[in-house]
DSSP file (Angstrom, degrees, kcal/mol; ACC not computed):
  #  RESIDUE AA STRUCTURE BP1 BP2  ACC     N-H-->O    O-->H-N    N-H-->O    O-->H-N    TCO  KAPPA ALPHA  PHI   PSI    X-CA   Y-CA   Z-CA
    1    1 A X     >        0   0    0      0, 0.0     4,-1.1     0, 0.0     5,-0.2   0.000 360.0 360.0 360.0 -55.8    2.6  -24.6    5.2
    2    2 A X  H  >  +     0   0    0      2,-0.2     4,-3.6     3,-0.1     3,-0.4   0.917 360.0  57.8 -73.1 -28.5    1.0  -26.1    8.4
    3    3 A X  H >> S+     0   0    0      1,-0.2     4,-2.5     2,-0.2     3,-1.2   0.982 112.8  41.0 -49.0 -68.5   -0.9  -28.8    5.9
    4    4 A X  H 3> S+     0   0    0      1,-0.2     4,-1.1     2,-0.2    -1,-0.2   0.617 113.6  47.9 -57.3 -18.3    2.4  -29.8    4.7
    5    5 A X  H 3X S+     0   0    0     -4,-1.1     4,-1.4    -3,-0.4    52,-0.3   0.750 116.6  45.1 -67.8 -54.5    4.0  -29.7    8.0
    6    6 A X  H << S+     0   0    0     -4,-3.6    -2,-0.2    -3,-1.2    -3,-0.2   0.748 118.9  46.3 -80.4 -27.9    0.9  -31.9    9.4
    7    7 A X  H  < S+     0   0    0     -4,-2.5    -2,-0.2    -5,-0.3    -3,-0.2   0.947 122.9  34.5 -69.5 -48.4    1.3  -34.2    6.0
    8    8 A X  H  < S-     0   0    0     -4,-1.1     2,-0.3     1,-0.2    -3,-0.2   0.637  92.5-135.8 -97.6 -50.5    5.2  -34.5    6.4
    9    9 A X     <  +     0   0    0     -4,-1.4    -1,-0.2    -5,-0.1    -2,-0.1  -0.632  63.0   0.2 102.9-170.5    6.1  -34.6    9.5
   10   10 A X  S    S-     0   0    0     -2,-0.3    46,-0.2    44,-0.1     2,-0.1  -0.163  80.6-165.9 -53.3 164.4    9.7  -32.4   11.6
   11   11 A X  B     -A   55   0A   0     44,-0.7    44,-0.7     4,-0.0    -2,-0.1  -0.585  24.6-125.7-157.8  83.0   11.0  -30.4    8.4
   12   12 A X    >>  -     0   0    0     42,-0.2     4,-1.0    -2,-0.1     3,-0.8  -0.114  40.4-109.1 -67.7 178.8   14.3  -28.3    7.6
   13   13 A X  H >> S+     0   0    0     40,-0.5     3,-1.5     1,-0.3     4,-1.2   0.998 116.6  49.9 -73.5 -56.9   13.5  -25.1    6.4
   14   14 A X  H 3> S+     0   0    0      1,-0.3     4,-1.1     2,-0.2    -1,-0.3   0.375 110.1  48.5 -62.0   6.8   14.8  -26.2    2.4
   15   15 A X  H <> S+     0   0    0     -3,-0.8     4,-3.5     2,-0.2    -1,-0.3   0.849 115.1  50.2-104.7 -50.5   12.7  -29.4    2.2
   16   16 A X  H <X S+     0   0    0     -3,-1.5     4,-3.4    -4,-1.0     5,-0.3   0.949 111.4  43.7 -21.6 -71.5    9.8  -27.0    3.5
   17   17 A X  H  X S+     0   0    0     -4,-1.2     4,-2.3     1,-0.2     6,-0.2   0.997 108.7  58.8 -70.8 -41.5   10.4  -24.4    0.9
   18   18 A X  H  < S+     0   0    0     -4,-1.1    -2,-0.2     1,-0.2    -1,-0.2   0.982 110.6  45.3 -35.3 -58.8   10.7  -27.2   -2.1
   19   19 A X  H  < S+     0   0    0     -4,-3.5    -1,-0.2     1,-0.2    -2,-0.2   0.970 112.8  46.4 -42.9 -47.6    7.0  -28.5   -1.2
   20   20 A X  H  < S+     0   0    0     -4,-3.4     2,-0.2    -5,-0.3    -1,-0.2   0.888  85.6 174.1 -64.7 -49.8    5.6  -25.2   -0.9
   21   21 A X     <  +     0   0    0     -4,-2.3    -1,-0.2    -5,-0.3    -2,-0.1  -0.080  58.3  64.4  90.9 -23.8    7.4  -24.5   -4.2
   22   22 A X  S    S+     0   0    0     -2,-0.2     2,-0.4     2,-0.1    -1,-0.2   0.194  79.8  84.8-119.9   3.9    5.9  -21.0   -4.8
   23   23 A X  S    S-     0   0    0     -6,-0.2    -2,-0.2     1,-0.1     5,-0.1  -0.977  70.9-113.4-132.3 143.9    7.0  -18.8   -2.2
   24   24 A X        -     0   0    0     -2,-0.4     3,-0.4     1,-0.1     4,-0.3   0.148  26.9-123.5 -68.5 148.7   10.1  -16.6   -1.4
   25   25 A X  S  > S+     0   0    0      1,-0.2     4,-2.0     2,-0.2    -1,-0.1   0.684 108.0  56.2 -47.4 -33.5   12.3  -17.4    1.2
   26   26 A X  T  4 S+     0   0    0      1,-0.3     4,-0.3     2,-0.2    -1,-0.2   0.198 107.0  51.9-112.8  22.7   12.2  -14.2    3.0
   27   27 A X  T  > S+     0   0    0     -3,-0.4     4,-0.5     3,-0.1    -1,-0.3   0.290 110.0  51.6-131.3  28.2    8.2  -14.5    3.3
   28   28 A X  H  > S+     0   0    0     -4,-0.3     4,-2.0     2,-0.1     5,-0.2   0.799 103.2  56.4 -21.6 -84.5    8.6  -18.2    4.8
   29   29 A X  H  X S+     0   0    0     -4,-2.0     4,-1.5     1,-0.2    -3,-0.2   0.733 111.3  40.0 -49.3 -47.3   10.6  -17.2    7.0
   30   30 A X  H >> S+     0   0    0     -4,-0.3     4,-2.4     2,-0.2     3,-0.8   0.979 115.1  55.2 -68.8 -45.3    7.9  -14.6    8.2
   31   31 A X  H 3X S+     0   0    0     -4,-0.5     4,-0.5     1,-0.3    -2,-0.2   0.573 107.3  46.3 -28.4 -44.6    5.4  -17.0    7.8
   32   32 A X  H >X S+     0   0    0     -4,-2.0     4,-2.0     2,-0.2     3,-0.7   0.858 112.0  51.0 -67.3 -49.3    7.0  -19.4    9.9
   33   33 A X  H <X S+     0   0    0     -4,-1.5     4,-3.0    -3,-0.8    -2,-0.2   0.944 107.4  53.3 -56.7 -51.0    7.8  -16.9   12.6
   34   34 A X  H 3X S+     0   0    0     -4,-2.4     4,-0.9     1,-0.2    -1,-0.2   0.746 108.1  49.1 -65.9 -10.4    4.4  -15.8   12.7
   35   35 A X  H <<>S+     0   0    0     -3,-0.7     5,-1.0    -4,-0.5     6,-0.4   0.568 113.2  48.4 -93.1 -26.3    3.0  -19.5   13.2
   36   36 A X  H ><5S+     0   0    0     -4,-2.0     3,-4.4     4,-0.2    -2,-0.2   0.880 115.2  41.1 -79.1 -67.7    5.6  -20.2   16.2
   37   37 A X  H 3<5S+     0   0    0     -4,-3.0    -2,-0.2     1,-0.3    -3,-0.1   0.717 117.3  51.2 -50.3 -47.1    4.7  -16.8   18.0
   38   38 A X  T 3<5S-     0   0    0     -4,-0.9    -1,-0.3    -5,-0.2    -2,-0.2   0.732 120.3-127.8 -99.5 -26.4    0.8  -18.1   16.8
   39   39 A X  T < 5S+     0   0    0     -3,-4.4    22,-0.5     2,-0.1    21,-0.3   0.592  83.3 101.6  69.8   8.2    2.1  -21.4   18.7
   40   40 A X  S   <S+     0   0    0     -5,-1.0    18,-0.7    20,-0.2    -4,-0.2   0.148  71.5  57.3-105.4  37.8    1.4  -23.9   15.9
   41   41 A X        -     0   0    0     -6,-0.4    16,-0.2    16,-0.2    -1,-0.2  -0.642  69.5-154.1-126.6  94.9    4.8  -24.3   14.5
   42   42 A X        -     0   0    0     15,-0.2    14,-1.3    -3,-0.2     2,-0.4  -0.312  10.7-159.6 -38.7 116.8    7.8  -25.6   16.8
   43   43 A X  E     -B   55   0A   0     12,-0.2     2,-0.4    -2,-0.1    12,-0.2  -0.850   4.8-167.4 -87.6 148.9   11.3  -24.5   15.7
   44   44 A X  E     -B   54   0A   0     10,-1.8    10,-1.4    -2,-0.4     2,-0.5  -0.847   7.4-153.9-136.7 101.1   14.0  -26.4   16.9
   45   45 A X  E     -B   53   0A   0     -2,-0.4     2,-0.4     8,-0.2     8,-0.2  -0.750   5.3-156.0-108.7 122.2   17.4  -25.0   16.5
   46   46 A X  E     -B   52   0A   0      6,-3.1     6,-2.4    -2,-0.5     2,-1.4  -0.670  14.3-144.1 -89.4 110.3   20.6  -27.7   16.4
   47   47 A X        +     0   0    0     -2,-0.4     4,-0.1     4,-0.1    -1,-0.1  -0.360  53.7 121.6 -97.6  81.8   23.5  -26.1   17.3
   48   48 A X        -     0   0    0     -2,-1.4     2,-0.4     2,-0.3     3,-0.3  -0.136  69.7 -68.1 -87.3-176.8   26.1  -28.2   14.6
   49   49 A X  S    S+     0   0    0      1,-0.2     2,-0.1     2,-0.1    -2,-0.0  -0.984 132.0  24.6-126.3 130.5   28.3  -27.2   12.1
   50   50 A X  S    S-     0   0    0     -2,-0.4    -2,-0.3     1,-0.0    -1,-0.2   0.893 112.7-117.7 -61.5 162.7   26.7  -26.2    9.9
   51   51 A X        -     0   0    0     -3,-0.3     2,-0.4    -4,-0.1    -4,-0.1  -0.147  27.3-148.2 -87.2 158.8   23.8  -25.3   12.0
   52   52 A X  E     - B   0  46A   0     -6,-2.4    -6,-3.1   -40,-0.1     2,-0.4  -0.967  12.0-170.4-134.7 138.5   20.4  -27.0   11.5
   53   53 A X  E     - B   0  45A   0     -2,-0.4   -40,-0.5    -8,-0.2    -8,-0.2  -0.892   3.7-174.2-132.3 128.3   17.1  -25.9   12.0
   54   54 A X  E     - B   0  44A   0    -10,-1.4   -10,-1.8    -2,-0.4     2,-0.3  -0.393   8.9-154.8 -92.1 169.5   13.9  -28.0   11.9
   55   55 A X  E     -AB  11  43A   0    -44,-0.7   -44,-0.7   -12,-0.2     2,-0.2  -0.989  15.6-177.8-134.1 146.1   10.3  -26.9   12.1
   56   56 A X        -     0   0    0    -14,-1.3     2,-0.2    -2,-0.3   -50,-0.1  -0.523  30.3-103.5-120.5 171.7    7.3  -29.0   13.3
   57   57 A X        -     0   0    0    -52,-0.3     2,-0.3   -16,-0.2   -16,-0.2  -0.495  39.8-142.0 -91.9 147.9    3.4  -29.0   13.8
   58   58 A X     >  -     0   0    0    -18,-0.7     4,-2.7    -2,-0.2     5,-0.5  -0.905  30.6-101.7-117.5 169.8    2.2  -28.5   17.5
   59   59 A X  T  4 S+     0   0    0     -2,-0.3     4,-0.4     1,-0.3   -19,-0.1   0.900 130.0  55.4 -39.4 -56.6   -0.6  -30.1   19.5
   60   60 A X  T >4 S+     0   0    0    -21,-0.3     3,-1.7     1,-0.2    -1,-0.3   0.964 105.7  41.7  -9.7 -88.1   -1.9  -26.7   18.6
   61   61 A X  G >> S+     0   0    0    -22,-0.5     3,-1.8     1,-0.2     4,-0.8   0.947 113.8  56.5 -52.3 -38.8   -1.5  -26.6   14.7
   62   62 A X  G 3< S+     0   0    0     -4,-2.7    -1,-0.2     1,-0.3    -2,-0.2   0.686  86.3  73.4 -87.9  -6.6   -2.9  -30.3   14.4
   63   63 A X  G <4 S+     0   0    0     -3,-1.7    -1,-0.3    -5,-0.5     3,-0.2   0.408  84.2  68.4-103.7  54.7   -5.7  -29.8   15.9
   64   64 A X  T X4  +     0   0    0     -3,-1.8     3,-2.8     2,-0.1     2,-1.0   0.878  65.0 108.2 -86.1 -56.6   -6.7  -28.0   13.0
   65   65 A X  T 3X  +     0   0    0     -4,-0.8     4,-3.8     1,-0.4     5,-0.2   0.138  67.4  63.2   4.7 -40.5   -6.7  -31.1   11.0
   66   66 A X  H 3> S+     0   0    0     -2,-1.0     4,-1.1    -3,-0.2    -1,-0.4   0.913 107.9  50.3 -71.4 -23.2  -10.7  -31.3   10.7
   67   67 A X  H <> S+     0   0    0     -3,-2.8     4,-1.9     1,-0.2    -1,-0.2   0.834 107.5  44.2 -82.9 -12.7  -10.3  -28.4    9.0
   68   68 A X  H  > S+     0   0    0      1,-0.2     4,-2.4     2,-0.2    -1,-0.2   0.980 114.3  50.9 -46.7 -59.7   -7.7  -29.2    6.6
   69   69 A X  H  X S+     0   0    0     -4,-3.8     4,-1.1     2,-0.2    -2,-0.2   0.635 107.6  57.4 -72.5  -5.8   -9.6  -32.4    5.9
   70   70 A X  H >X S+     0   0    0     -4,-1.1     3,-1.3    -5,-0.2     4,-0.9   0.863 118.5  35.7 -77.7 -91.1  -13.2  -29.8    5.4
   71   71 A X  H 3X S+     0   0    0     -4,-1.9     4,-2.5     1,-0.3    -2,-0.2   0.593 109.3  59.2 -58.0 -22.0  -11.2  -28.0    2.7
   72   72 A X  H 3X S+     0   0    0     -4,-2.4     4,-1.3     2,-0.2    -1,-0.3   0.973 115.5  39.5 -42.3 -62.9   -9.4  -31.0    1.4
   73   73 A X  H <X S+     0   0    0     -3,-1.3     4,-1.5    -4,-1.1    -2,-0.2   0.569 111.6  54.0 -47.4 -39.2  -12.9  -32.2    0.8
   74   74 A X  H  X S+     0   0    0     -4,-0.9     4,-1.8     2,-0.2     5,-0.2   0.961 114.8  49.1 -68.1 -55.2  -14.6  -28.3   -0.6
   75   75 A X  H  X S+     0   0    0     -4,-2.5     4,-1.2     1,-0.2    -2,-0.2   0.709 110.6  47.6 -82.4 -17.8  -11.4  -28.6   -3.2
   76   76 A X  H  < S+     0   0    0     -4,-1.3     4,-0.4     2,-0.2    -1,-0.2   0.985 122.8  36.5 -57.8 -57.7  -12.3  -32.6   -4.3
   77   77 A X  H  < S+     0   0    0     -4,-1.5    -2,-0.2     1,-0.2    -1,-0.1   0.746 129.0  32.3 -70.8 -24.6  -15.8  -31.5   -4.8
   78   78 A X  H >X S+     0   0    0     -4,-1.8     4,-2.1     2,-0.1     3,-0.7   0.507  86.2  83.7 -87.0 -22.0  -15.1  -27.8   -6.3
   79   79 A X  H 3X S+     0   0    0     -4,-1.2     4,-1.6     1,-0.2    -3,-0.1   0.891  85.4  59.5 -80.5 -41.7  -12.2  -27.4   -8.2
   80   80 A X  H 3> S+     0   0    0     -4,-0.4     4,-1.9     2,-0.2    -1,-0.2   0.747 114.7  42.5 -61.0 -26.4  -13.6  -28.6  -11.5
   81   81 A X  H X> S+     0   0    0     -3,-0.7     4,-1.8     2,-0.2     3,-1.7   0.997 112.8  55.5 -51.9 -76.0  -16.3  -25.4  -10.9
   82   82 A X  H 3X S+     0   0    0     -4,-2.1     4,-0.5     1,-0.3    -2,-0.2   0.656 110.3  46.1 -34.4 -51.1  -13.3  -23.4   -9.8
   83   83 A X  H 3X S+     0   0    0     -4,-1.6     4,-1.4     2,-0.2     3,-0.3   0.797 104.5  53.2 -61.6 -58.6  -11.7  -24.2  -13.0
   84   84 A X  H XX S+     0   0    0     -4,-1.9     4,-3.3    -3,-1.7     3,-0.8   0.985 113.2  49.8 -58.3 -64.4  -14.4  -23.6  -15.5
   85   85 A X  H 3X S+     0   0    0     -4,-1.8     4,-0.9     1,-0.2    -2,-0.2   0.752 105.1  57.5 -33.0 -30.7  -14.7  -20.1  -13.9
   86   86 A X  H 3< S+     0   0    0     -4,-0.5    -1,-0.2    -3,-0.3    -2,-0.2   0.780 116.1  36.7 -83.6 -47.4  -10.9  -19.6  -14.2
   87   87 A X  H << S+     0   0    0     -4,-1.4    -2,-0.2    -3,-0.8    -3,-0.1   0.849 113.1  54.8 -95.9 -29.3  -11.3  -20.2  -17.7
   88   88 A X  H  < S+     0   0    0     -4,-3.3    -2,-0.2    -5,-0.1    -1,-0.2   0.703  82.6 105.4  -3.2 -66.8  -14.4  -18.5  -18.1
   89   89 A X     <  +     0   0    0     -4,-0.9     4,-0.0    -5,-0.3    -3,-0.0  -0.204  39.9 179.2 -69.1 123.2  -13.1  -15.0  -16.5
   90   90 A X        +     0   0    0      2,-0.0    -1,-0.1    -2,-0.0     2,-0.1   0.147  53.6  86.8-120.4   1.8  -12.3  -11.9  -19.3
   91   91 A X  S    S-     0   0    0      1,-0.1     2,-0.3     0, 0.0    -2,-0.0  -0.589  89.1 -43.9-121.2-177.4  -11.2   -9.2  -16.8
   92   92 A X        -     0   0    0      1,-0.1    -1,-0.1    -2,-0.1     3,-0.1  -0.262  44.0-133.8-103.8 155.3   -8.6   -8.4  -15.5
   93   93 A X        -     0   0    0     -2,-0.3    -1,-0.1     1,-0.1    -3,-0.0   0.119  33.9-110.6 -55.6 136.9   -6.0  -10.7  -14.0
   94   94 A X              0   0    0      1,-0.1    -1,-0.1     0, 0.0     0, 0.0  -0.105 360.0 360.0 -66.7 172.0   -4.5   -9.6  -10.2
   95   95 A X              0   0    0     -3,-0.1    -1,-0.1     0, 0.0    -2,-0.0   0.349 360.0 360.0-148.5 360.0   -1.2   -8.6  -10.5
């Protein structure tokens, strides 16, 4: 969420939940709440019709960035490992 946020740029919640692509609405929504109180996601709420609200990165949240760009890096060099394990693996599956 904050990778995509820091990739992307300001955000409405649904273009948000399309990247992410794999997660519920209603645990976004905490997820996001918990990253503004956390103070690296700005909400910004437009009061139109119909109302709009974007979400941002903050000074905060981006200066994560070497660490995105550390695990961007672990997952270039790892995943093919990751993978073979994945297919590897007889027991059982989390649920």
């Amino acid at each position: 969420m904050l990778w995509r946020l820091h990739e992307f740029g300001t955000q409405r919640f649904v273009e948000l939940e399309r990247r992410l692509g794999t997660i519920s609405s209603k645990v976004l929504t905490q997820r996001l709440r918990q990253l503004e109180r956390d103070g690296l996601v700005e909400r910004r709420y437009h009061a139109e019709v119909p109302p709009r609200v974007e979400y941002d990165i903050t000074d905060l949240g981006r200066s994560l960035q070497p660490v995105f760009a550390a695990v961007g890096n672990w997952s270039e060099a790892n995943m093919p490992a990751v993978e073979k394990s994945r297919q590897a693996y007889t027991g059982p599956l989390p649920r």
